[in-house]
N, C-alpha and C positions, 0 to 999 in steps of 0.2 A: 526509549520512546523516539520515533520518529518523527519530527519536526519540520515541516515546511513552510515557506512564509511568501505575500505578494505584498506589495503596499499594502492592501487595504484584505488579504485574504491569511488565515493560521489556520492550517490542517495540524493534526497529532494524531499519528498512530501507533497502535502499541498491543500487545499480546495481553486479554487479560488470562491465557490459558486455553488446555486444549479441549478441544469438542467434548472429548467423553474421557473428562479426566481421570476415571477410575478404571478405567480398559482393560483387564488383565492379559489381551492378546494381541500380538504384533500383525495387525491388516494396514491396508491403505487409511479406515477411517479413523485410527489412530492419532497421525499424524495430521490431521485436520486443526487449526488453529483457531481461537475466536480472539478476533480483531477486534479492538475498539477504535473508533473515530469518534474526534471533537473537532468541528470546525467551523471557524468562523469567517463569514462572506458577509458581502453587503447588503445581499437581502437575505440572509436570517441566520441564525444559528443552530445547528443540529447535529445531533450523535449518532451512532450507531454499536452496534456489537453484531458480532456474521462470524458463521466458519466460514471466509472467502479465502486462502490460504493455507498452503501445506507447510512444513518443516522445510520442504525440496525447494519452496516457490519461493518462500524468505531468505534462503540461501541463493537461489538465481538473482533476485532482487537486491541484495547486498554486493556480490559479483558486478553485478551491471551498474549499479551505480561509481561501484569503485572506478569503471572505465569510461566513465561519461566527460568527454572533453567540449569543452567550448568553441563552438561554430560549426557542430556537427548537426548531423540528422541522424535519427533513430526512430525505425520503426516502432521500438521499444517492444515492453512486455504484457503478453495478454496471459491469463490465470485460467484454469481451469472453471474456476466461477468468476463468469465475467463482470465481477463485483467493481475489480480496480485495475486499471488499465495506465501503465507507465511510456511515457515516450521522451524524446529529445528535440528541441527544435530550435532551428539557427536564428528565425526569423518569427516577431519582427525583435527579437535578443534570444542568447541562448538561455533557454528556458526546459523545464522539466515539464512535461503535458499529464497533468492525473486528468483522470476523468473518475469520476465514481458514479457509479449507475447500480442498478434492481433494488438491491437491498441498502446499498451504501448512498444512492442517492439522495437528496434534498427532500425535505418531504414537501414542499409545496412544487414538485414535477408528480406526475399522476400518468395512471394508466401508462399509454406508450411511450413517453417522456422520459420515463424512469429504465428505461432499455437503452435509451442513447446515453440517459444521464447528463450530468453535470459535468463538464471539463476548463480545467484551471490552468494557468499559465503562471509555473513558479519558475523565476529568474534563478540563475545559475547564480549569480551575483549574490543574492539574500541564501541561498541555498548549496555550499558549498559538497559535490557530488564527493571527495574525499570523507569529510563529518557526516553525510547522512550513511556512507556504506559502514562505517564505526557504529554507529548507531543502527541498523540491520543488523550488524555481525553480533553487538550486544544483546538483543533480542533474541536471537537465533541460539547464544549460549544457554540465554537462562529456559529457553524451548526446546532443548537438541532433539532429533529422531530418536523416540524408543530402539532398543533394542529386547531383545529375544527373553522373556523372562527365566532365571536358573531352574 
């Protein structure tokens, strides 16, 4: 599981499994993953479950976190579904930027709201980018990309 934390904000995400777990052929929609989110904000609490993620996106995700240094900027990373959206920001501390918007958003954002979505400001400090790419990489074993069936 993947763990983030603010003062006052706990994201958790984590693989419960892939889109179409019984797939007998190697395509792209294979490797689709269903994410679950639990998080807790100050104004509310709410879940989710999305294929917002590949097998390919969790491993860039894991990657990039491994290099995330303190006092940097980063563009960060945008997913094919623009469910969840990672960045780096120096200022005003180094901080990790989610944003979670469409699907992954809050449900009290509506209609157009839910396209920007929600974005969070988790400290480098509570949020150690070495532990969370351990934690990617963990995920990513127990999900690795199919391969070819014999």
């Amino acid at each position: 599981m993947l763990s983030l934390y603010a003062a006052d904000i706990e994201v958790q995400l984590d693989v419960d499994g892939y889109q179409f777990p019984f797939s007998r052929f190697v395509c792209d929609d294979d490797r689709w993953l269903q994410i679950r989110g639990n998080i807790r904000h100050p104004l509310g609490h709410w879940q989710f479950r999305d294929p917002c993620l590949t097998n390919a996106e969790l491993a860039t995700l894991a990657k990039w976190l491994s290099t995330l240094q303190p006092g940097g900027d980063d563009d960060g990373l945008g997913f094919w579904e623009p469910c969840l959206d990672f960045a780096l920001t120096s200022q005003p501390e180094p901080a990790i930027v989610l944003t979670l918007a469409h699907e992954c958003a809050p449900p009290w954002l509506s209609g157009e709201e839910r396209y920007d979505g929600l974005t969070l400001l988790l400290p480098l400090a509570l949020n150690p980018p070495a532990d969370l790419a351990i934690a990617a990489a963990a995920i990513l074993r127990r999900f690795p990309v199919r391969s070819t069936p014999d």
